[in-house]
C-alpha positions as CSV (number, residue, x, y, z in Angstrom):
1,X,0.0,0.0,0.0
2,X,1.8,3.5,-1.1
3,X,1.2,6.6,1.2
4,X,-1.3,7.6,-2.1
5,X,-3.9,4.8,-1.4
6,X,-7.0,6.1,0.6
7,X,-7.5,3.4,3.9
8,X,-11.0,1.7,4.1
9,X,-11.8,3.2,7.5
10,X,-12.6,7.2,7.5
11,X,-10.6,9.6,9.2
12,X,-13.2,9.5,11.9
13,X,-13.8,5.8,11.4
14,X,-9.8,5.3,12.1
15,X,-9.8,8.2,15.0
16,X,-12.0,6.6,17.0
17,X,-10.8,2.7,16.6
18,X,-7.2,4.4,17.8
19,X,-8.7,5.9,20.6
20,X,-10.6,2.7,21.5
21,X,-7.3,1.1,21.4
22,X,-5.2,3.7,23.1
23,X,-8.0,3.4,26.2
24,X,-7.4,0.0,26.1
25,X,-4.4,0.4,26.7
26,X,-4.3,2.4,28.9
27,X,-6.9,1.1,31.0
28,X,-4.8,-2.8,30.7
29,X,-1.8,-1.2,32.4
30,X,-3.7,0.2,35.5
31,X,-2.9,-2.5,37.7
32,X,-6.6,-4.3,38.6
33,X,-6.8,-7.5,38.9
34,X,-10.4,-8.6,38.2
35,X,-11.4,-12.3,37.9
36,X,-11.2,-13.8,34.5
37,X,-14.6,-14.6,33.3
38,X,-16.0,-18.3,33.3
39,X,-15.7,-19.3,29.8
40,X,-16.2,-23.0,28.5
41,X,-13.6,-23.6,25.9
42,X,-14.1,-25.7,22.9
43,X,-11.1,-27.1,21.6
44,X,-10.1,-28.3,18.0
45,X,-10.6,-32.3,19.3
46,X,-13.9,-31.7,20.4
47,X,-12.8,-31.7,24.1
48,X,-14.0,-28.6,26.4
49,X,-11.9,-27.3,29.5
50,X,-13.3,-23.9,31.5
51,X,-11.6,-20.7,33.0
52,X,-11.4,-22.9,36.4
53,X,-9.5,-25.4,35.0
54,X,-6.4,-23.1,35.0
55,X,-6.4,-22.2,38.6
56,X,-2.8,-23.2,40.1
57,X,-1.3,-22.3,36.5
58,X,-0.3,-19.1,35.0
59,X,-2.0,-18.9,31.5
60,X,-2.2,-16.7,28.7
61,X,-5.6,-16.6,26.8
62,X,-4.9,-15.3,23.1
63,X,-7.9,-14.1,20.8
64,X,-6.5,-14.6,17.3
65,X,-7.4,-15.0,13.7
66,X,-5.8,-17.1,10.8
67,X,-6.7,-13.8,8.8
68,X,-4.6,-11.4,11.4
69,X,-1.2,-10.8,10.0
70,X,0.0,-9.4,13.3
71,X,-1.5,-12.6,14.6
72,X,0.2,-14.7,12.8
73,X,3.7,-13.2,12.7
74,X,3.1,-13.4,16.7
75,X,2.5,-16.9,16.4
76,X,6.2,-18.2,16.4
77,X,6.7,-15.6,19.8
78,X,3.6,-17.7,21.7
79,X,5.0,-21.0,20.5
80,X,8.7,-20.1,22.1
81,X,6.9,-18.6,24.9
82,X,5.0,-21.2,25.7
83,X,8.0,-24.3,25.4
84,X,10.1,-22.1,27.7
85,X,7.2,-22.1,30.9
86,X,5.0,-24.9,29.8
87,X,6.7,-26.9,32.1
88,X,6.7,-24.3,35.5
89,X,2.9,-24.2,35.6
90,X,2.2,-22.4,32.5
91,X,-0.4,-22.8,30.3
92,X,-1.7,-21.1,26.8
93,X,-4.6,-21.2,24.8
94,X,-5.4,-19.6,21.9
95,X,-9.1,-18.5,20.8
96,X,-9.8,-18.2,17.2
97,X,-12.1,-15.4,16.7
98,X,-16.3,-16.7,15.7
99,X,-15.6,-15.7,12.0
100,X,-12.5,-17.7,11.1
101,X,-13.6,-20.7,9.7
102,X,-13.0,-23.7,11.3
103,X,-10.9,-25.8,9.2
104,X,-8.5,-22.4,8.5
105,X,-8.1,-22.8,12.5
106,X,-7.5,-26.5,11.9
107,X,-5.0,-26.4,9.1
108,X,-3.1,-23.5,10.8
109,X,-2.8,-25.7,14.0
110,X,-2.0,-28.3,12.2
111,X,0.5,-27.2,9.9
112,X,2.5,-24.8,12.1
113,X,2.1,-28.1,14.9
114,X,0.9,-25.6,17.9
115,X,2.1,-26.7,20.9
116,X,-0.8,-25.1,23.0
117,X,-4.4,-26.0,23.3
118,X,-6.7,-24.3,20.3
119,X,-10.2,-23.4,20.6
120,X,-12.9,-22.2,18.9
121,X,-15.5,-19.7,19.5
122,X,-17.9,-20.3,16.7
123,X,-20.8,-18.1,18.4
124,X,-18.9,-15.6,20.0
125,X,-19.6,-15.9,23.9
126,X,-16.1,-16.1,24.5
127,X,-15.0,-13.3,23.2
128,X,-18.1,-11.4,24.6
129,X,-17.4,-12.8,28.2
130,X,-13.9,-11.1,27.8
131,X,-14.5,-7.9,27.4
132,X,-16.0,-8.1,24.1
133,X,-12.8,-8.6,22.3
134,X,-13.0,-7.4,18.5
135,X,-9.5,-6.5,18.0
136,X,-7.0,-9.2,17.6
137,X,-4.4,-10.3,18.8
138,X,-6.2,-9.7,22.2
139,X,-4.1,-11.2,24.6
140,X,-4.9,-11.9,28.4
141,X,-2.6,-12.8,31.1
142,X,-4.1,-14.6,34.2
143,X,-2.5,-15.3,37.4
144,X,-2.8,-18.2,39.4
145,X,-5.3,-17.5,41.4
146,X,-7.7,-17.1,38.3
147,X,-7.5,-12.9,38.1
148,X,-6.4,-11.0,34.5
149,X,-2.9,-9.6,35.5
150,X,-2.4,-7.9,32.0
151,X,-4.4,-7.4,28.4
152,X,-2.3,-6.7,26.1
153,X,-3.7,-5.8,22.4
154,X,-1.8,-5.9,19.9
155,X,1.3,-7.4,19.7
156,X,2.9,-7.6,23.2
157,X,6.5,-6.6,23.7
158,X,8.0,-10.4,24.2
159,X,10.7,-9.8,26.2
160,X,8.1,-7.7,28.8
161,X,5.6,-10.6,28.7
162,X,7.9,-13.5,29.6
163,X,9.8,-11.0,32.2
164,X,5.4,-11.0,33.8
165,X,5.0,-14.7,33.4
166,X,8.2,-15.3,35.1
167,X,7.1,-12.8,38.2
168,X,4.0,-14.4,38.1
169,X,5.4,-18.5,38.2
170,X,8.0,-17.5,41.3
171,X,4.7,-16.5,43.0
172,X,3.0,-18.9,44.8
């Protein structure tokens, strides 16, 4: 795209998704602790697993797309992420957003042989019980004890995010 070619947002359109964002933001790196929702997670075999079954581990809850370039250049960074704590009490899972297809989510797993459980939100709820997540990659990191620590959207500085999950796993 040259600097020439008009975006398919309008100035206004673009003004206020950027100040969505920059809330966001801002509002992620406040410091509260609230309880991650209680989501029932559908993963690519069919199995399910909820928000309670991550108490005792520290776990990152990625929204993403197969459709999301940042997504998917972030990909390799979650993957190296999660080998390095997997085995600490870490745990990741990454939701695919209700519009990516299935079988994109499938082949993508597949292909790139993600380490981390998958799941699909085919209507939605998820993403609604989390804020109502429409910007990906939408990335959550939960303590413990069950409570967000850090939302990060966007892509998340990596060195930052593995210096949090390493705080948060030397906590008991």
């Amino acid at each position: 795209m040259t600097h020439d070619t008009p975006l398919p947002l309008s100035r206004r359109s673009l003004l206020v998704t950027l100040s969505a964002c920059g809330l966001v933001a801002l509002l992620s790196g406040c410091g509260r602790r609230d309880a991650a929702p209680n989501s029932t997670f559908v993963l690519l075999d069919g199995s399910q697993i909820s928000t309670a079954d991550f108490k005792g581990r520290v776990t990152l809850v990625n929204f993403w797309a197969t459709t999301c370039v940042s997504c998917v250049r972030k990909m390799p960074a979650l993957i190296s992420t999660y080998n390095k704590f997997k085995d600490r009490g870490f745990e990741t899972i990454a939701v695919a957003m209700s519009y990516d297809p299935p079988a994109w989510v499938l082949n993508f797993a597949q292909t790139r042989q993600l380490p981390f459980k998958v799941a699909l939100d085919n209507t939605g709820q998820i993403a609604r019980d989390w804020g109502d997540v429409r910007l990906t990659p939408t990335t959550y990191l939960v303590d413990r004890q069950g409570r967000i620590v850090r939302q990060f959207v966007g892509e998340a500085d990596l060195a930052a995010l593995q210096q949090m999950i390493e705080r948060l796993l030397a906590q008991s």
